[in-house]
MARKOL-340564 format. One line per field, with one value per atom (N, C-alpha, C): residue number from 1; x negated, y, z negated; residue in three letters; atom name. Coordinates in Angstrom, 3 decimals, decimal comma. Atoms other than C-alpha are relative to their C-alpha. Layout:
// MARKOL-340564
selum	c(NUM;...)
px	c(X;...)
py	c(Y;...)
pz	c(Z;...)
mardren	c(ala;...)
drenmar	c(CA;...)
END
This chain:
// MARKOL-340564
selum	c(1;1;1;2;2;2;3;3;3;4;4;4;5;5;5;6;6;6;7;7;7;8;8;8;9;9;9;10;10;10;11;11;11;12;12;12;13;13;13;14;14;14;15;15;15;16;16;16;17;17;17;18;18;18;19;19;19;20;20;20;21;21;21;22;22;22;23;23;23;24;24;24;25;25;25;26;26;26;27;27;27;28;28;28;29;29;29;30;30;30;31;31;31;32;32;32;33;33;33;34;34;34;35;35;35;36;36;36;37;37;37;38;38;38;39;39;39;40;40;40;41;41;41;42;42;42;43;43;43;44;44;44;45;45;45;46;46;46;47;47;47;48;48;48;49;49;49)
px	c(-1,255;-102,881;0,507;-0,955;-100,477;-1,118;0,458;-102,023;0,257;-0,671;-100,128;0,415;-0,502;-100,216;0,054;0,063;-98,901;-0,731;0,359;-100,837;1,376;-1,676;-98,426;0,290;-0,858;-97,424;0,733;-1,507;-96,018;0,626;-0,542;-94,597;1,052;-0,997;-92,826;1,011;-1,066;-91,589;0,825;-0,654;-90,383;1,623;-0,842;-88,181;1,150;-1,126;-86,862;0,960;-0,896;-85,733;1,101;-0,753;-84,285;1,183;-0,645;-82,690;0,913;-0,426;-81,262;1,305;-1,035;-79,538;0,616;-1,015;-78,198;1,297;-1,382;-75,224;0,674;-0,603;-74,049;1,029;-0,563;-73,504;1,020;-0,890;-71,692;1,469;-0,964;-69,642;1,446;-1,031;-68,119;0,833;-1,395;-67,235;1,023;-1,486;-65,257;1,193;-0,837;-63,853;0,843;-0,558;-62,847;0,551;-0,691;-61,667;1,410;-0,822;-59,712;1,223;-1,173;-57,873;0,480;-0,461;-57,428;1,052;-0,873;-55,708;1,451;-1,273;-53,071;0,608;-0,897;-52,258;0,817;-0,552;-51,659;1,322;-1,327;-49,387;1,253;-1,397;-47,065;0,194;-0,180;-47,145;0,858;-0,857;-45,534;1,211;-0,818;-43,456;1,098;-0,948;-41,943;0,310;-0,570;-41,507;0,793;-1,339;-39,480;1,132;-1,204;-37,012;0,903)
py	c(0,201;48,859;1,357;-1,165;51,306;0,631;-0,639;54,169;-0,302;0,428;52,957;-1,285;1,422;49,421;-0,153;0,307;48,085;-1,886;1,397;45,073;-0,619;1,265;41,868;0,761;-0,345;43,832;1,031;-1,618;47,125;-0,785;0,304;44,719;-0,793;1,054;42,465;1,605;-0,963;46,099;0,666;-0,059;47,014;-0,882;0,909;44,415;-0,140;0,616;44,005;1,433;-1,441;47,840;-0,154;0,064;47,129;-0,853;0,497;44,484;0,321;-0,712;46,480;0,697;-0,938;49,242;-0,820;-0,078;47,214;-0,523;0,242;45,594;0,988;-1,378;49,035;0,239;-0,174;49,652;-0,533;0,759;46,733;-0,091;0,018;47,007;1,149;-1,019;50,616;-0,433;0,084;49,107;-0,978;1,054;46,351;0,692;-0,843;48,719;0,359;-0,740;51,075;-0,736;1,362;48,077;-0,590;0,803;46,860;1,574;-1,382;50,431;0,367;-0,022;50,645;-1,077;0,842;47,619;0,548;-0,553;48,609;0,697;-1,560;51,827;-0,656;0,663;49,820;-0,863;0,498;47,774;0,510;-0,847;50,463;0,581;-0,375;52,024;-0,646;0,616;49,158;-0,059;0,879;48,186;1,458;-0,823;51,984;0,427;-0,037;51,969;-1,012;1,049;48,930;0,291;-0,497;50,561;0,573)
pz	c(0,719;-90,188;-0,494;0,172;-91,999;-1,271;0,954;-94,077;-1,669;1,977;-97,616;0,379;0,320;-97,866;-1,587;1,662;-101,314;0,197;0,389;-103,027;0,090;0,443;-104,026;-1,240;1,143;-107,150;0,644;-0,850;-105,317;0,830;-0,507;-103,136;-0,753;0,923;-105,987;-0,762;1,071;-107,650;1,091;-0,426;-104,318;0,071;-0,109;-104,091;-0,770;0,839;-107,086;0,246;-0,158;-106,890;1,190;-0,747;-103,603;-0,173;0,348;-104,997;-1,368;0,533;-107,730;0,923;-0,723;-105,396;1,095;-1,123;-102,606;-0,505;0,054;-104,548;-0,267;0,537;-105,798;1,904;-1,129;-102,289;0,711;-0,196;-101,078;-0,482;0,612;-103,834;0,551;-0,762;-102,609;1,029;-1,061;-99,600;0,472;-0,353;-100,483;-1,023;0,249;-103,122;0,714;-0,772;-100,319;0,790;-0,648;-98,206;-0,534;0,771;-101,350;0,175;-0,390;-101,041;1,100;-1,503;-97,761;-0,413;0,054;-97,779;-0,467;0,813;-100,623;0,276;-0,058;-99,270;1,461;-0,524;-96,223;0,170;0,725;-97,496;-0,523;0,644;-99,438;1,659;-1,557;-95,766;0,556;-1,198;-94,179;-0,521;0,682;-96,943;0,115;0,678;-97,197;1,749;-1,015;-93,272;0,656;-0,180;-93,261;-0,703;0,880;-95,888;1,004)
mardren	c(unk;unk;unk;unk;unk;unk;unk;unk;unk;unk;unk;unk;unk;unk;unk;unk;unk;unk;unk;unk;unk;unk;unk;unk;unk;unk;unk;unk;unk;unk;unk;unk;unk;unk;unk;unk;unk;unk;unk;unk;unk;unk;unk;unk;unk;unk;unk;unk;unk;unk;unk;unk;unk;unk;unk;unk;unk;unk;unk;unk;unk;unk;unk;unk;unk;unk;unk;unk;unk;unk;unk;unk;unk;unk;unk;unk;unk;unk;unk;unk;unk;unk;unk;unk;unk;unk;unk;unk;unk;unk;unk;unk;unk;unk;unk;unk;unk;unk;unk;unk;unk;unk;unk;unk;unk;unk;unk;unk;unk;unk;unk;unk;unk;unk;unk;unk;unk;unk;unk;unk;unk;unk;unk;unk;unk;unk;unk;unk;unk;unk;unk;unk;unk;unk;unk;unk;unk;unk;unk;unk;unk;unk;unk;unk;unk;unk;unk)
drenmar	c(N;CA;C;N;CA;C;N;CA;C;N;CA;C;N;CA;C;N;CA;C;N;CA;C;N;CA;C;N;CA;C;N;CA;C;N;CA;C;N;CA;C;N;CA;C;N;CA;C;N;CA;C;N;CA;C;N;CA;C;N;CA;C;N;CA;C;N;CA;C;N;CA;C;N;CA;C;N;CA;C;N;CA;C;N;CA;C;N;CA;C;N;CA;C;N;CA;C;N;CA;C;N;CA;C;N;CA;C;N;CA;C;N;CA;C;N;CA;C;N;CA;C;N;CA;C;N;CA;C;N;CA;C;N;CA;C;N;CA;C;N;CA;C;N;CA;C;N;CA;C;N;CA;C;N;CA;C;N;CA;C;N;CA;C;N;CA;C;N;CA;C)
END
C-alpha cells in the first residue's frame, strides 16, 4: 500500500477540511458567471441603442 496512510481520524479531518475549502471555490465561479452575465447584458442593451 501507500507510504502515508491516515487512520479513520486523519481521514475524518481530511474531509471535513476539504469540505471547508471547496464551497469558497464554487462560489467564485458563479460569482464570476454572475458578472459575466451583467456585463453581457449592458453590452447588448448599449448595442441596440
Amino acid at each position: 500500500m501507500g507510504k502515508y496512510q491516515l487512520d479513520s481520524k486523519g481521514k475524518m479531518a481530511v474531509s471535513k477540511y476539504h469540505e471547508k475549502n471547496i464551497p469558497a471555490a464554487f462560489d467564485k465561479k458563479k460569482q464570476l458567471e454572475k458578472i459575466r452575465t451583467e456585463y453581457l447584458k449592458k453590452r447588448q442593451e448599449q448595442t441596440e441603442k
